[in-house]
PANUKE-862749 format. One line per field, with one value per residue: residue in one letter; x, y, z of N, C-alpha, C, CB in turn. Coordinates in pm, whole numbers, padded with zeros to 5 digits. Last residue first. Glycine has a CB too. Layout:
N
res	[A|...]
n_u	[X|...]
n_v	[Y|...]
n_w	[Z|...]
ca_u	[X|...]
ca_v	[Y|...]
ca_w	[Z|...]
c_u	[X|...]
c_v	[Y|...]
c_w	[Z|...]
cb_u	[X|...]
cb_v	[Y|...]
cb_w	[Z|...]
END
This chain:
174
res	[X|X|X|X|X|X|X|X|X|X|X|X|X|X|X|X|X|X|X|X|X|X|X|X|X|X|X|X|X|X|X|X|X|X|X|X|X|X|X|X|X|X|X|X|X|X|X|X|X|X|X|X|X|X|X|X|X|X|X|X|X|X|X|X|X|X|X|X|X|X|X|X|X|X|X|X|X|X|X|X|X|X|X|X|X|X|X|X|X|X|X|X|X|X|X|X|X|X|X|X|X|X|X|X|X|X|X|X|X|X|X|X|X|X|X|X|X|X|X|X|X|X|X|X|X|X|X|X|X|X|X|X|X|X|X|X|X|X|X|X|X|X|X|X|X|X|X|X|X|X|X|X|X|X|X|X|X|X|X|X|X|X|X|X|X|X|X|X|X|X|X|X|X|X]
n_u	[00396|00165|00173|00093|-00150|-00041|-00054|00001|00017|00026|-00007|00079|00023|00250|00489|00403|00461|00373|00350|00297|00116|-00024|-00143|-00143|00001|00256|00329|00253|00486|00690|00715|00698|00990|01107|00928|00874|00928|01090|01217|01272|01604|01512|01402|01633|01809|01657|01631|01875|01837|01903|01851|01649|01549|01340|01289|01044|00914|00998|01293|01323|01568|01650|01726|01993|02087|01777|01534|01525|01212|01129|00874|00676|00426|00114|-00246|-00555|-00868|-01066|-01320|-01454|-01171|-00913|-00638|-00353|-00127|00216|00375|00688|00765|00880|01057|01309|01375|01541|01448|01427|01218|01022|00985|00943|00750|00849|00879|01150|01115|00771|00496|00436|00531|00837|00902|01108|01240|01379|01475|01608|01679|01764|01916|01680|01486|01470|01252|01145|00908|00834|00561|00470|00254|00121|-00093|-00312|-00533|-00688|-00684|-00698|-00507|-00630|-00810|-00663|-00588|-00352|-00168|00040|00102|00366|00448|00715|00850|01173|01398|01570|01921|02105|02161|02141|02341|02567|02540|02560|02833|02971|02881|03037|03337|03295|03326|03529|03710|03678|03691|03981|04090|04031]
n_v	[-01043|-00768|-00450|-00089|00058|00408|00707|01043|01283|01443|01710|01869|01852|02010|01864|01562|01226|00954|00658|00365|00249|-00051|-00193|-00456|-00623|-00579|-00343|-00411|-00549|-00399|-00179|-00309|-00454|-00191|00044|00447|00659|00898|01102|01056|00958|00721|00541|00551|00405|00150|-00003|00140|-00002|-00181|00025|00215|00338|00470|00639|00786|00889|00799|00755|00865|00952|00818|00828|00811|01032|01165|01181|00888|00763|00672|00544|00608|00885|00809|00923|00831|00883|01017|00787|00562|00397|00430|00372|00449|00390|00517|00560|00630|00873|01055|01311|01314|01379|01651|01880|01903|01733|01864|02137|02018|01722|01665|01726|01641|01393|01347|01101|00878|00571|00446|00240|00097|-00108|-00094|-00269|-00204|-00433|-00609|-00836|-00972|-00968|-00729|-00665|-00520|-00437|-00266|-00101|00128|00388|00644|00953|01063|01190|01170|01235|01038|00934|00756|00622|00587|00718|00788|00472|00215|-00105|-00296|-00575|-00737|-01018|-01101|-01268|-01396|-01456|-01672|-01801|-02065|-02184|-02043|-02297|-02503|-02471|-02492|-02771|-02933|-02831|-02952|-03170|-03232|-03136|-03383|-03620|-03536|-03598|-03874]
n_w	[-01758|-01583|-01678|-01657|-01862|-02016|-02170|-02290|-02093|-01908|-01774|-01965|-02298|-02446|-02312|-02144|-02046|-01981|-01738|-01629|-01357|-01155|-01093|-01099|-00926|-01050|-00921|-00689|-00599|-00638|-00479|-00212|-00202|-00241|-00045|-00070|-00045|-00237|-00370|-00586|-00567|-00424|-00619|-00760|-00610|-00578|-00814|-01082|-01428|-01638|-01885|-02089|-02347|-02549|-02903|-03083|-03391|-03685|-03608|-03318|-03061|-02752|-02412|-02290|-02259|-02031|-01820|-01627|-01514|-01160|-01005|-00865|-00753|-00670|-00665|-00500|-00655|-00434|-00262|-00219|-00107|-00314|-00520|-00615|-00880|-00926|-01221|-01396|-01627|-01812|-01806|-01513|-01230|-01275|-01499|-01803|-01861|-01733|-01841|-02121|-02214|-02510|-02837|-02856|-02923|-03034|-03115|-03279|-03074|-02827|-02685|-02405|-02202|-01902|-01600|-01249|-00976|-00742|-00773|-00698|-00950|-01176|-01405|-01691|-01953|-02222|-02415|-02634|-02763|-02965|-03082|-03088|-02833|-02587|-02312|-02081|-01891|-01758|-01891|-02226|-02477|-02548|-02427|-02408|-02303|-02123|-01925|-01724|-01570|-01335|-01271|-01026|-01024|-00820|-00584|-00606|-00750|-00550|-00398|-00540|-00595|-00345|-00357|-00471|-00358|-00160|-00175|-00363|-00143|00055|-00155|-00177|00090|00108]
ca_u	[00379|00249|00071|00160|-00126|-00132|-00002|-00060|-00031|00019|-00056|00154|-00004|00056|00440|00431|00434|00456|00342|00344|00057|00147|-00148|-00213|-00119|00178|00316|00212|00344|00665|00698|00591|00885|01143|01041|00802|00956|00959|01199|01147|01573|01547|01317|01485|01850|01695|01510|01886|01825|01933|01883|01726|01607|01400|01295|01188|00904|00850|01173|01334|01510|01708|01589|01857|02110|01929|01586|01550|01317|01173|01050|00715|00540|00225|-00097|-00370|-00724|-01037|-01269|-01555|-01296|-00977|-00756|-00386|-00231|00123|00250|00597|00770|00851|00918|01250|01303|01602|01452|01550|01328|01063|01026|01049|00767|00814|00752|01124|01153|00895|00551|00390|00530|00692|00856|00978|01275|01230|01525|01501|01808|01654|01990|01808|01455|01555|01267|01247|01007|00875|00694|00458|00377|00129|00029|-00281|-00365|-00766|-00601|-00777|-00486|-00535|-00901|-00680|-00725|-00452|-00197|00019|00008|00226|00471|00606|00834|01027|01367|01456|01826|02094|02184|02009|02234|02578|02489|02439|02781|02960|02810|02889|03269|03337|03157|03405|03710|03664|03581|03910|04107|03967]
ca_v	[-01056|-00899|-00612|-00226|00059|00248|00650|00896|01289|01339|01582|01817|01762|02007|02024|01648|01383|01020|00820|00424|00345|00097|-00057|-00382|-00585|-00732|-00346|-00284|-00608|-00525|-00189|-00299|-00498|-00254|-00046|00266|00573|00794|01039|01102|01072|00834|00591|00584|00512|00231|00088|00074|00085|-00172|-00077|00217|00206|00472|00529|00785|00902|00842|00800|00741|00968|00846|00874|00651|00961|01171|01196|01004|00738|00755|00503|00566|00830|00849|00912|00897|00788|01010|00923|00713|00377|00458|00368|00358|00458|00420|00638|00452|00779|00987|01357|01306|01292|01494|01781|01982|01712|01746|02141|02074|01844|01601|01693|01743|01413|01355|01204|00958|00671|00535|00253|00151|-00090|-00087|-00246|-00248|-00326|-00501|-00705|-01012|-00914|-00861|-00626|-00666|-00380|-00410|-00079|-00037|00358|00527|00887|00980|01180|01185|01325|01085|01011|00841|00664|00523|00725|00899|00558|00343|-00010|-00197|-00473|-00695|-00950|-01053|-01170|-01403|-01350|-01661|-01667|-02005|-02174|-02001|-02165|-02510|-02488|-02381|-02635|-02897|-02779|-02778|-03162|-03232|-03062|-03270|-03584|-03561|-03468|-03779]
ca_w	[-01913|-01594|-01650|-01673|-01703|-02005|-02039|-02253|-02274|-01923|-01659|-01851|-02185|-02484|-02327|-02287|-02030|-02088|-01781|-01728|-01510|-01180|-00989|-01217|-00923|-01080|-01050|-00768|-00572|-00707|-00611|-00293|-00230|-00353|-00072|-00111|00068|-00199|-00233|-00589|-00667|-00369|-00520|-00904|-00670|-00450|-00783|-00944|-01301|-01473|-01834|-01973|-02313|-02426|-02821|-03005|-03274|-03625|-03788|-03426|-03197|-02864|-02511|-02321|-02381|-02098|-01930|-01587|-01655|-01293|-01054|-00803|-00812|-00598|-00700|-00464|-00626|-00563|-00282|-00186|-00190|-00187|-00491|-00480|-00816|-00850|-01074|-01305|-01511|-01867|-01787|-01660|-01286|-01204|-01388|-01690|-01931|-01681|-01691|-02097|-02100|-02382|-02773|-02869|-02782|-03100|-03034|-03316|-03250|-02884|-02792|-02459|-02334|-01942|-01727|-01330|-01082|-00779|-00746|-00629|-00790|-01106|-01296|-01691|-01868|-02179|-02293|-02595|-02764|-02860|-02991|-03166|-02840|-02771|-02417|-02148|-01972|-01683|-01812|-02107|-02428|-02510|-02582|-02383|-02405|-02117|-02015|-01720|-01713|-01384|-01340|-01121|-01010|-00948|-00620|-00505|-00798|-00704|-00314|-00535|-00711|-00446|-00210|-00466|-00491|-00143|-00103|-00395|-00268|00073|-00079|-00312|00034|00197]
c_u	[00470|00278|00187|00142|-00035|-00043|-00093|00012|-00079|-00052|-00029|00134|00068|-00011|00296|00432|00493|00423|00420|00312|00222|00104|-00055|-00253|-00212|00026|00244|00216|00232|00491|00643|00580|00750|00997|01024|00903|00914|01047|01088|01153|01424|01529|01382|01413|01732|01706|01587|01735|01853|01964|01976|01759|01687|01445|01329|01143|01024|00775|01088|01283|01487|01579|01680|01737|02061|01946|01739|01593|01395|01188|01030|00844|00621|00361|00034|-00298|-00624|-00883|-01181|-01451|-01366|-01125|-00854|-00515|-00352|00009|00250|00518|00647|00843|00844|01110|01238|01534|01527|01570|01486|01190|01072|01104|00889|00851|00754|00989|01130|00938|00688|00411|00400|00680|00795|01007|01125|01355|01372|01546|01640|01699|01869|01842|01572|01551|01401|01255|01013|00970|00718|00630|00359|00232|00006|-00154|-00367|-00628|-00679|-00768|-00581|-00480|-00756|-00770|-00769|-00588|-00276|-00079|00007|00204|00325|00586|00721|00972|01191|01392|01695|01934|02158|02064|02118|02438|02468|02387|02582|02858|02762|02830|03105|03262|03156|03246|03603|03662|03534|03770|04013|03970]
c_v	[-01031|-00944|-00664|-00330|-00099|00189|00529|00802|01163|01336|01427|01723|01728|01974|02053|01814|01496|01166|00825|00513|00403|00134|00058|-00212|-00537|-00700|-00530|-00316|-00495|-00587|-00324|-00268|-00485|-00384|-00119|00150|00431|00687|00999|01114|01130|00973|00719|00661|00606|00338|00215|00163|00043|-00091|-00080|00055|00170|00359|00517|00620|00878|00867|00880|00832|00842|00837|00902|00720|00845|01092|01196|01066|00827|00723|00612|00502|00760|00823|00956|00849|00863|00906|00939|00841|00493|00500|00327|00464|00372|00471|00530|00591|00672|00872|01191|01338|01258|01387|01676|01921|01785|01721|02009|02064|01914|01761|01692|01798|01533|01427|01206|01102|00781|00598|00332|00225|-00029|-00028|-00186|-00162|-00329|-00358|-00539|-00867|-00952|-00864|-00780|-00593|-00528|-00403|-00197|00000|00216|00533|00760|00898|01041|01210|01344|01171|01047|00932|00796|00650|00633|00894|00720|00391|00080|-00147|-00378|-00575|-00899|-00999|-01157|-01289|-01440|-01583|-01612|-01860|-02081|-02000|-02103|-02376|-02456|-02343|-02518|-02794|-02785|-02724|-02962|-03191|-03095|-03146|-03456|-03537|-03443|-03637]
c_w	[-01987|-01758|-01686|-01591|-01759|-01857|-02083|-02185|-02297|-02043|-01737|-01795|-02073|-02356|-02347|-02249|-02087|-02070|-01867|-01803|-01510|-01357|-01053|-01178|-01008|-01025|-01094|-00887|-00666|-00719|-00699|-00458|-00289|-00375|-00226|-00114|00072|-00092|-00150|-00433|-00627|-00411|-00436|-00719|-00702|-00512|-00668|-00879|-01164|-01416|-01710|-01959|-02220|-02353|-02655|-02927|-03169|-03503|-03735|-03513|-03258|-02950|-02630|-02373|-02344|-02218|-01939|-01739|-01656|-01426|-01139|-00817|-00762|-00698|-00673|-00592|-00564|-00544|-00371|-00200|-00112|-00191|-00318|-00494|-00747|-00809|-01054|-01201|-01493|-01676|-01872|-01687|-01424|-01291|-01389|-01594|-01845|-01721|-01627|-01955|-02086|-02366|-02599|-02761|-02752|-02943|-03086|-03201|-03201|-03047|-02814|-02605|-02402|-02108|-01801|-01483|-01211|-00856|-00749|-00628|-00673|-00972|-01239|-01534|-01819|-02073|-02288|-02507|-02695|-02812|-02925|-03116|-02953|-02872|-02515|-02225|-02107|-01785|-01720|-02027|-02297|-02473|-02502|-02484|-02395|-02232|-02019|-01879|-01680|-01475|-01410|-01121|-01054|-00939|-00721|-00544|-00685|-00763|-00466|-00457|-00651|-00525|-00293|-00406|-00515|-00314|-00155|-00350|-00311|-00044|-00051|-00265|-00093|00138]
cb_u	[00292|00158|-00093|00283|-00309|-00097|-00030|-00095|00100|-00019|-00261|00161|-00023|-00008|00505|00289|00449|00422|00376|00363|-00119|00413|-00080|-00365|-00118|00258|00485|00290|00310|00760|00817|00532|00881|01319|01046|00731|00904|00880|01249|01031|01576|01650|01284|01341|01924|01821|01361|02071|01702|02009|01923|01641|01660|01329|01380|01219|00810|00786|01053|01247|01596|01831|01477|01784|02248|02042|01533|01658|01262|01278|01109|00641|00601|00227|-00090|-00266|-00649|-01025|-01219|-01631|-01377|-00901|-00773|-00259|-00284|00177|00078|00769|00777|00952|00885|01264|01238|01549|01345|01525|01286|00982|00908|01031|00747|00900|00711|01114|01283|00907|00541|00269|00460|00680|00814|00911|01338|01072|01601|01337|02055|01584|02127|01920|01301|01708|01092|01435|00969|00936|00673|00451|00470|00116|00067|-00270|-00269|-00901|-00473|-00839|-00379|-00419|-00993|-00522|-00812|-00461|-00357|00142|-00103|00226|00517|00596|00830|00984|01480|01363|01862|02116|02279|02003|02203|02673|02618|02406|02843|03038|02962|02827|03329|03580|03149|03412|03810|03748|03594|03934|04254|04036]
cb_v	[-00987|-01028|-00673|-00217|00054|00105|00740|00824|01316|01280|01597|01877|01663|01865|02092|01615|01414|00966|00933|00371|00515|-00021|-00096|-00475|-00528|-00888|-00299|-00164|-00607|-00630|-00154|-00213|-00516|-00320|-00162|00250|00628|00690|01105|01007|01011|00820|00470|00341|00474|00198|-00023|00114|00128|-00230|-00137|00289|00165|00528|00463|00959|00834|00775|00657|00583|01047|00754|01033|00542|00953|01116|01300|01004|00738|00798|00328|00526|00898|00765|00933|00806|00728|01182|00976|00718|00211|00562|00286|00355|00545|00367|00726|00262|00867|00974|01549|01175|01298|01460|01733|02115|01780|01643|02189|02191|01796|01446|01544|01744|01385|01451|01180|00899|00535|00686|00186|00263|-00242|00059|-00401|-00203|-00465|-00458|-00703|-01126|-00994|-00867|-00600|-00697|-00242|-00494|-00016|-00196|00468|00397|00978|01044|01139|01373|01269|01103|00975|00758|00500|00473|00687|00973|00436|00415|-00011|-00074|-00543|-00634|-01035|-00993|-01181|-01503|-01206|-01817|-01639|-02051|-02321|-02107|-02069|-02640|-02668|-02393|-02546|-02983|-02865|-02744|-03215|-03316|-03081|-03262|-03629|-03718|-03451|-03781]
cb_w	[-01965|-01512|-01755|-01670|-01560|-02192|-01875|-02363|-02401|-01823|-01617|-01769|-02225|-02611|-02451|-02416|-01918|-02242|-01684|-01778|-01485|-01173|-00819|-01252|-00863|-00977|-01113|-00753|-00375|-00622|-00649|-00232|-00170|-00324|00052|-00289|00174|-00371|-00163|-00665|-00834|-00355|-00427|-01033|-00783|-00363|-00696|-00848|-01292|-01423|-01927|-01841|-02393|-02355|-02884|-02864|-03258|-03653|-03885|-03410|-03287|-02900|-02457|-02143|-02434|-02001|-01975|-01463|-01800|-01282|-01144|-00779|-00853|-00455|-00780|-00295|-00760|-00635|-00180|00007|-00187|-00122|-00593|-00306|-00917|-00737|-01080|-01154|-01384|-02017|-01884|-01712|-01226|-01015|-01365|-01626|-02083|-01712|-01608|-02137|-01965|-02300|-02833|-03007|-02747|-03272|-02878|-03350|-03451|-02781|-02823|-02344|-02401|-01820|-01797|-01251|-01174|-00639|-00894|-00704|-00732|-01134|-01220|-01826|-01759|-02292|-02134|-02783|-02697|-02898|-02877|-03284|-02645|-02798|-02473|-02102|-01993|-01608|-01710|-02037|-02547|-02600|-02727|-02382|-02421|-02024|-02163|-01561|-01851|-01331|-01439|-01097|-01109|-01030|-00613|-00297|-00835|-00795|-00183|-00479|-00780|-00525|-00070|-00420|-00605|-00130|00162|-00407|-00363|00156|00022|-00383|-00002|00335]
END
């Protein structure tokens, strides 16, 4: 009876353990100067890979950029809370111009490191709650999600040359 009871205790474990276990979402993006949100003419790229977990909603983005130098980013962002590297959401309305709304940060610090030919940024597990307060947005965790699989969320880079945005591509599943 006791052997029973330890075994049903242990399957349980074992199968609550499996329903807790995160799924992690892949999404990535293209940046450059000539998307429709940053229309620049900006030699500058860069390639993002971001990782969302939707249990602990903790989000990771490993981005890439050549031909900008950190130097390069917005100063007034770089002082800020919110870095000068973020997630818009942009909510289209038809007969009038889009809303953009920010909607996670990158918050500058030591996750922007120097490369050769540009820098790198490599946050890992963010907390969205945290990213949304800092902007104090009021978007839940859900919509982020639905946004960004929508094809709604543009990955900003924002420069001294280019406040509004030097380049930017929009992130896709993937």
């Amino acid at each position: 009876m006791r052997m029973t009871i330890k075994l049903l205790a242990l399957t349980a474990a074992t199968l609550l353990a499996g329903t807790a276990q995160a799924e992690t979402l892949r999404f990535h993006a293209t940046l450059d100067g000539k998307t429709a949100t940053s229309a620049t003419g900006s030699a500058a790229t860069a390639t993002a890979k971001v990782r969302v977990d939707t249990v602990t909603h903790r989000v990771s983005v490993d981005l890439t950029v050549h031909g900008l130098t950190v130097d390069a980013l917005w100063d007034k962002l770089v002082k800020g809370p919110i870095g000068p590297i973020h997630f818009h959401e942009y909510i289209a309305r038809p007969g009038q111009s889009d809303d953009v709304v920010l909607v996670l940060p990158l918050p500058y610090g030591a996750i922007y490191q120097p490369t050769r030919d540009g820098f790198r940024v490599r946050m890992k597990d963010y907390d969205y709650a945290a990213g949304a307060k800092l902007l104090g947005s009021e978007a839940t965790f859900e919509h982020f999600i639905a946004a960004m699989g929508g094809g709604h969320v543009v990955l900003n880079i924002h420069t001294d040359r280019f406040t509004d945005g030097e380049i930017s591509g929009t992130v896709a599943k993937g």
